[in-house]
C-alpha positions as CSV (number, residue, x, y, z in Angstrom):
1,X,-9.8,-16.3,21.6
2,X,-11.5,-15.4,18.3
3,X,-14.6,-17.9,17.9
4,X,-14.4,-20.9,15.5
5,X,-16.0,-20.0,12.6
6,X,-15.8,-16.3,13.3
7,X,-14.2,-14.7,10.4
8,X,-12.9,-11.1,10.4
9,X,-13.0,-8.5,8.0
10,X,-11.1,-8.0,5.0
11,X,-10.1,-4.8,3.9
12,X,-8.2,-3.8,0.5
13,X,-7.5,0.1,0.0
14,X,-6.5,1.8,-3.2
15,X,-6.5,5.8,-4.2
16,X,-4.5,5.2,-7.7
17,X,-6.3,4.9,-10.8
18,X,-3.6,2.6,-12.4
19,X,-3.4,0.3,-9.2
20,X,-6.5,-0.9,-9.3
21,X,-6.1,-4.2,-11.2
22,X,-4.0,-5.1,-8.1
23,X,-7.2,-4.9,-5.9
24,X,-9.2,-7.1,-8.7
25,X,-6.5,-9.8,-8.1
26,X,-6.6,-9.4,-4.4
27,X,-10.5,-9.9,-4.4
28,X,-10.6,-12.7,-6.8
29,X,-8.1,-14.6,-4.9
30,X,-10.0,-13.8,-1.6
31,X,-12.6,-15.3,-3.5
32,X,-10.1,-18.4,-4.9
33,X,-8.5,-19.4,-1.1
34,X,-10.7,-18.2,1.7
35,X,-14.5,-17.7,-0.1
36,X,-15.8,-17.1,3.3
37,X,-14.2,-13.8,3.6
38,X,-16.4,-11.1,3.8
39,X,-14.0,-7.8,1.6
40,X,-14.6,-4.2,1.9
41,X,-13.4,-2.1,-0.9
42,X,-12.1,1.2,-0.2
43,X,-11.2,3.5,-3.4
44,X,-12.0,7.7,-3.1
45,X,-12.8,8.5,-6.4
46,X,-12.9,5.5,-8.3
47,X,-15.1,5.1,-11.1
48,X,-18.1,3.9,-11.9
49,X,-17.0,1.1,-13.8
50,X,-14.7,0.0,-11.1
51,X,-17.4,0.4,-8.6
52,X,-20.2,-2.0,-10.9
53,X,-17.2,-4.3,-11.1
54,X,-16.8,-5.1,-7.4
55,X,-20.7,-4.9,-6.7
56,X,-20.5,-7.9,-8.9
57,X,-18.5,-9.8,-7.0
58,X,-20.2,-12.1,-4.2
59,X,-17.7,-12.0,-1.6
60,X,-17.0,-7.6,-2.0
61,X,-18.3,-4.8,-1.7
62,X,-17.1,-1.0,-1.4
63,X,-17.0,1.1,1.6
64,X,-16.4,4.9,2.1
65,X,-14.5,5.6,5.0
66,X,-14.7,9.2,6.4
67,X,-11.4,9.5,8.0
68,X,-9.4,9.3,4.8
69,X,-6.6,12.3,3.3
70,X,-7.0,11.3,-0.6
71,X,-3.0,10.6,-1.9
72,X,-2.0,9.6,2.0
73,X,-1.6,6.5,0.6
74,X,-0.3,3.5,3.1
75,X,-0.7,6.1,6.3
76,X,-4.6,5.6,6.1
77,X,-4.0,1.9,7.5
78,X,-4.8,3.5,11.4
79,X,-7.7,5.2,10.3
80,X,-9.3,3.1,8.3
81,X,-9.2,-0.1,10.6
82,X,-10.2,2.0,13.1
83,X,-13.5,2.9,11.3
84,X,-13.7,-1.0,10.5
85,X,-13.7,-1.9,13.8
86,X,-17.0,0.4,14.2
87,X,-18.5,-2.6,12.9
88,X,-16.6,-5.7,13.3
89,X,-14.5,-6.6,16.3
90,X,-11.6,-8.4,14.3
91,X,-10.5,-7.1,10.7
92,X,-7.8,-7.9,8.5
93,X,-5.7,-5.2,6.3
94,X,-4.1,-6.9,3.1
95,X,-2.4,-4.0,0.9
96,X,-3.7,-4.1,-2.9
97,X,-0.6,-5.4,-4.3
98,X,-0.6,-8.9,-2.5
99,X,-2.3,-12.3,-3.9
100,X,-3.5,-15.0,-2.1
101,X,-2.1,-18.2,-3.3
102,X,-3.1,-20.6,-0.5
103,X,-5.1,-21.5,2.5
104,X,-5.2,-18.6,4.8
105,X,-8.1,-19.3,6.7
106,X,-5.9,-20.9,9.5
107,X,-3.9,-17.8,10.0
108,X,-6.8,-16.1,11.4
109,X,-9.0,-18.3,13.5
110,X,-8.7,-19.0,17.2
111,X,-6.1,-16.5,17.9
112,X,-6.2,-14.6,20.7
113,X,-8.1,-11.8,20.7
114,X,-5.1,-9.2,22.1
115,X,-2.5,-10.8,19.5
116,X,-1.6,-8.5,16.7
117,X,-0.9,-10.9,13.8
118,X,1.9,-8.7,10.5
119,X,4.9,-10.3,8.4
120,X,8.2,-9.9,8.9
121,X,9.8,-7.3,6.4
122,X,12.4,-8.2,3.6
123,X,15.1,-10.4,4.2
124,X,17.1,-6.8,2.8
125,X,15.7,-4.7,5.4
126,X,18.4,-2.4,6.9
127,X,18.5,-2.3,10.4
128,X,15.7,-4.9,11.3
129,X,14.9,-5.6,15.1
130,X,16.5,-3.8,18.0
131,X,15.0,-1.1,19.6
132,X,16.5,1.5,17.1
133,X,12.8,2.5,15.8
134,X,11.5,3.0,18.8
135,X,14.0,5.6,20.3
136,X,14.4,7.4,17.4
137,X,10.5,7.6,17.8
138,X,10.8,9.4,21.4
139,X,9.6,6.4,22.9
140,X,10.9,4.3,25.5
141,X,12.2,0.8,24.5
142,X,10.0,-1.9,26.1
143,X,11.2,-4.9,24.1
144,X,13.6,-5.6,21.1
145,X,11.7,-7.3,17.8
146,X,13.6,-9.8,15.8
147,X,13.0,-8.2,13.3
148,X,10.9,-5.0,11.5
149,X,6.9,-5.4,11.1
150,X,6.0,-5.3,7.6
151,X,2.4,-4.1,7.6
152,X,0.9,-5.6,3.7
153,X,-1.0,-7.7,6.1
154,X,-2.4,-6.8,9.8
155,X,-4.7,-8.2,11.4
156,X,-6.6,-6.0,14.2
157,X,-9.3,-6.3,17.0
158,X,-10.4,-3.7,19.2
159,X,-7.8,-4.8,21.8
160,X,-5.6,-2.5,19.6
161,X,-7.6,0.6,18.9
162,X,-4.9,2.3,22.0
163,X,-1.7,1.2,19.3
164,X,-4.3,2.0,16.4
165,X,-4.7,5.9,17.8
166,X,-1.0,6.0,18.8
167,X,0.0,4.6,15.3
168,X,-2.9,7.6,13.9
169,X,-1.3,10.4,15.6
170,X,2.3,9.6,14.7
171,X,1.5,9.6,11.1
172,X,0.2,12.9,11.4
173,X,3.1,14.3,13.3
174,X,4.6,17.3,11.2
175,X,8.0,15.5,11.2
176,X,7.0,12.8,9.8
177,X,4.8,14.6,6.7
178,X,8.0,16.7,6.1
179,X,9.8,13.3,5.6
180,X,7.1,12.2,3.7
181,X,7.5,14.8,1.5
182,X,11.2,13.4,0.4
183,X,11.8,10.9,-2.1
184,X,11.5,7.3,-0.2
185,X,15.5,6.4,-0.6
186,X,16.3,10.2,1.5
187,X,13.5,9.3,4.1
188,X,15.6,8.8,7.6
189,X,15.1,4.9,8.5
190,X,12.7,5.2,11.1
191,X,10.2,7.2,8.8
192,X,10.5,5.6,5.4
193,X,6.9,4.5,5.9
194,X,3.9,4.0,8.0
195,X,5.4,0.2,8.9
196,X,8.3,1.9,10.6
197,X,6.5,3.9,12.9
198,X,4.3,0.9,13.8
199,X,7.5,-0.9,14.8
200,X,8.8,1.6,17.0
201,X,5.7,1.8,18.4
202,X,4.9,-2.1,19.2
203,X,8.9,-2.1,20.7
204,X,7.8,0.1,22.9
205,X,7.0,0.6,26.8
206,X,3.6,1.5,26.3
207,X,2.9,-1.8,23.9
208,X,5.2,-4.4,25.0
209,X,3.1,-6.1,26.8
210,X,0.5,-6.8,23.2
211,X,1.6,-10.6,21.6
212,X,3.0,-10.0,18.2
213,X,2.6,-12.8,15.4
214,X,4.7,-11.9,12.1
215,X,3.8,-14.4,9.3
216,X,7.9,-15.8,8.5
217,X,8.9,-14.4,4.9
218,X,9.4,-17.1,2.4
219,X,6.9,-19.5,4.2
220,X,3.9,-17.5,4.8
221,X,4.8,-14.5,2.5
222,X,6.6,-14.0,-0.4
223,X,8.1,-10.5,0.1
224,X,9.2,-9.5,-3.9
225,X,10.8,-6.5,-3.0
226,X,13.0,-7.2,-6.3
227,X,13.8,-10.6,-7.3
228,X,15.9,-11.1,-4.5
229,X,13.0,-9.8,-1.9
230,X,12.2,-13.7,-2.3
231,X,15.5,-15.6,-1.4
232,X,16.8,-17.9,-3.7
233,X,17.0,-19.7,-0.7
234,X,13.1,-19.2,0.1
235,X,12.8,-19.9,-3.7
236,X,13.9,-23.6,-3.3
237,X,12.1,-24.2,-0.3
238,X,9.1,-23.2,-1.4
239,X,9.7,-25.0,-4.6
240,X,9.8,-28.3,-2.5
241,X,7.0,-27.6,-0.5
242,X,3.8,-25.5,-1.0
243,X,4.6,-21.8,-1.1
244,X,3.7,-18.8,0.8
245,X,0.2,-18.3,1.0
246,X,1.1,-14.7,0.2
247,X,2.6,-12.9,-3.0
248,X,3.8,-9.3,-2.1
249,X,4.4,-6.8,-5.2
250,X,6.7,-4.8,-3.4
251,X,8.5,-2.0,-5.2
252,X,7.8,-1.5,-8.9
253,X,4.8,-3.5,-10.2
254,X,4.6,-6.4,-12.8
255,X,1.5,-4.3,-14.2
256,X,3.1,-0.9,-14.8
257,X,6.0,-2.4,-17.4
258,X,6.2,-1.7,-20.8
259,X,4.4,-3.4,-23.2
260,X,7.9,-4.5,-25.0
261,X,11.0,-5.1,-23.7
262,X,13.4,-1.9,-23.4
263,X,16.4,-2.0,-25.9
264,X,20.0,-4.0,-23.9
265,X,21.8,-1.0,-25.9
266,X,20.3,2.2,-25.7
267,X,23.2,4.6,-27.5
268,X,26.0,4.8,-24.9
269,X,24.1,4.5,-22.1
270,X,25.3,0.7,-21.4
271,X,24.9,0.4,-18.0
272,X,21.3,2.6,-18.0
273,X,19.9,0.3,-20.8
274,X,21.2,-3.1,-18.8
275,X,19.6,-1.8,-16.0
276,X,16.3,-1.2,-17.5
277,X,16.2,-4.4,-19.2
278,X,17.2,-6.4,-15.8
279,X,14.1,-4.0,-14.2
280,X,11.7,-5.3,-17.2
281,X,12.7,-8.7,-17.1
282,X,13.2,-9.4,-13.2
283,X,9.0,-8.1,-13.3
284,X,7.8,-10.4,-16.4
285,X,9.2,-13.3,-14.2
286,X,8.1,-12.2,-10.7
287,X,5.5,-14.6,-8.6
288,X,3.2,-12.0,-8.8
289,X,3.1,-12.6,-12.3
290,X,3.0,-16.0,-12.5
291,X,0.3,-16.1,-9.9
292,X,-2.0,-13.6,-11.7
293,X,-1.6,-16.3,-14.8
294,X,-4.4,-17.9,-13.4
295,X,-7.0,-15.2,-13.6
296,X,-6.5,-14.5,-17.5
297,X,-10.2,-15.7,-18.0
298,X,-11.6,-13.3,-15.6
299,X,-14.2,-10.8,-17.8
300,X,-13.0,-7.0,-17.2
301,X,-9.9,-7.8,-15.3
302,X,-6.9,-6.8,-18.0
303,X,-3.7,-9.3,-16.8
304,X,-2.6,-9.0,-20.3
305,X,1.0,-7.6,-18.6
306,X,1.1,-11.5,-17.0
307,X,2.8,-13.1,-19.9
308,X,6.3,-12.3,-20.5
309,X,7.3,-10.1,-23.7
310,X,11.5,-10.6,-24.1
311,X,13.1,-14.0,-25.4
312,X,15.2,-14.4,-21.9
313,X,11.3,-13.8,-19.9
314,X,10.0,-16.1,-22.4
315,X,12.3,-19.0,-22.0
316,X,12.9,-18.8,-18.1
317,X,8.7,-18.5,-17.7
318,X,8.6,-21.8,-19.8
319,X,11.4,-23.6,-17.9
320,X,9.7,-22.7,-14.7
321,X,6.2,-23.6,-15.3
322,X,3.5,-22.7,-12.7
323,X,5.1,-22.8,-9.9
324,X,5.3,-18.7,-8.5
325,X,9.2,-19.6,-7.2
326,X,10.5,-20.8,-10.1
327,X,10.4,-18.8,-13.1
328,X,12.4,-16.0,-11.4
329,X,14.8,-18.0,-9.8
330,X,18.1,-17.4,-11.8
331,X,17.1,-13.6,-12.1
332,X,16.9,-13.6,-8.1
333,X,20.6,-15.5,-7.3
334,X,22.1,-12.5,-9.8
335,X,20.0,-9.4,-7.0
336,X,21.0,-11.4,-4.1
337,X,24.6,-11.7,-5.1
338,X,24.5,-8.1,-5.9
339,X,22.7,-6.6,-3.2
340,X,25.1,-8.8,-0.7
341,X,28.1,-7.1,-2.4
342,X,26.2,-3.2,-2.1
343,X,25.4,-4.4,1.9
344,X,29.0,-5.1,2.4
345,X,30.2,-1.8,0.9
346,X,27.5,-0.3,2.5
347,X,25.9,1.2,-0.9
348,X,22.8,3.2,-0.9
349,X,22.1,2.5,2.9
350,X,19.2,5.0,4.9
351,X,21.2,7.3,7.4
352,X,19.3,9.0,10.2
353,X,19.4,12.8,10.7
354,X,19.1,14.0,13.6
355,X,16.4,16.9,12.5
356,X,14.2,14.0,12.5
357,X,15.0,12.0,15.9
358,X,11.9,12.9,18.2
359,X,13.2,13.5,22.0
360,X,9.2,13.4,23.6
361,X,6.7,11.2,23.3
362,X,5.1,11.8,19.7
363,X,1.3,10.6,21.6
């Protein structure tokens, strides 16, 4: 069991310029919920304003890893905690586009020291659970998950580093770069991301036998892969009680939209200009949004994106208050009606070539 008092290591990565103010939120809401959590920084090529700004923070500091391919973005996640647990024997991944709204601290004390602690992915996820993953992987099935291992937040101890290296070298096979190298939505399912391989992996012979905690989406997580990434069902429930502990920026983020609303008309594209403006508001009204509200007063950290621009973002943001869940509500019971209807007709849905279905062992 991890010691009582023994906290592990934080890490937040981040190799894009215009990303960065995600990692300021992460770190100041390290700093907000769990102060006694020691975060390392890792950005290549960051500058040296960025760099003075986390050197003043108490509870940061940055870190150059040596392992790292600069614009591999998430598939560093095996190297670097590998590096990280040169030095400390239980570290904590948390990807630069999630902030901490509560009490994590519990999460990560007195668990055992073999248990691999993720989230669950979307509630959208195609395919989640099974064994699917891990044949199309070459592997041989070993267990069936309930459901597929989102990896925003991992937590690692040197039990793993075996999965860790397996997880490394999979990510480097040349399959997998030359899916890589497609846009995500052509990606076969069981190499969209480094999360997939990771899930395969863990259903597998070879790692069955590691316990697997998945913080539960819309309890512990807020998964806002578009508005309907959080429920309007997890909406309510967390409405009534005290909210993830995680926000998730999945997909486009709040931070990269315009600074005014796109036009509802745009010439006789109606459908491209509803689209857009759905897009713009569904992000001025996102928990990640609200959330970052609070850190408006933070010197050199730029949330001027948090407050929404249109007259619908404007209205809805007032109507829902503070409360992350809220705000976005109605936006996210018009996705999740429309994303059940696209499931149904099976609309935009991965499919799996077989020029990417492994028959060996990948490790």
């Amino acid at each position: 069991m991890t010691p009582a008092g023994s906290l592990p290591l934080v890490c937040v990565h981040e190799d894009r310029a215009d990303y960065l103010i995600g990692v300021k939120l992460a770190v100041l809401s390290l700093a907000r919920h769990a102060p006694a959590f020691q975060v390392v920084v890792s950005s290549p090529g960051a500058k040296l304003d960025f760099v003075q700004w986390v050197d003043r923070q108490p509870n940061a500091r940055m870190a150059n890893f040596r392992h790292i391919r600069q614009g591999a973005g998430w598939n560093v996640k095996p190297s670097v905690l590998l590096e990280m647990l040169e030095e400390r024997a239980d570290v904590v991944w948390i990807d630069s586009d999630i902030v901490v709204t509560g009490d994590m601290t519990r999460r990560f004390l007195g668990r055992p020291l073999d248990t691999l602690l993720a989230t669950e992915e979307t509630y959208w996820g195609q395919e989640q659970g099974g064994d699917f993953r891990t044949v199309a992987w070459g592997l041989v099935p070993g267990r069936k998950l309930r459901c597929t291992v989102n990896s925003g937040v991992l937590r690692v101890t040197r039990s793993h580093v075996p999965l860790l290296r397996a997880w490394q070298t999979m990510l480097m096979h040349p399959l997998y770069l030359s899916a890589q190298s497609r846009p995500w939505y052509e990606r076969p399912l069981h190499m969209i991301g480094d999360q997939e391989a990771l899930t395969g992996l863990l259903g597998s012979q070879e790692f069955a036998h590691l316990p697997v905690e998945l913080l539960r989406r819309g309890t512990d997580i807020a998964q806002c892969f578009g508005p309907a990434g959080f429920t309007p069902g997890e909406r309510l429930r967390a409405l009534w009680g005290t909210g993830p502990s995680f926000i998730h920026a999945m997909g486009p983020k709040p931070w990269l939209r315009g600074e005014r609303p796109p036009p509802l008309l745009r010439g006789a594209d109606l459908v491209g200009g509803l689209r857009d403006w759905y897009r713009y508001l569904s992000l001025e009204t996102s928990p990640y949004s609200v959330a970052a509200r609070r850190y408006t007063s933070q010197p050199d950290v730029d949330v001027s994106w948090v407050r929404p621009r249109s007259p619908l973002g404007r209205g809805l943001t007032a109507l829902g208050g503070e409360r992350p869940a809220a705000p976005g509500l109605p936006v996210a019971v018009v996705d999740h009606l429309a994303r059940q209807l696209r499931k149904t007709l099976r609309i935009a849905r991965y499919t799996q070539s077989p020029d990417f279905v492994l028959t060996e062992r990948p490790f």
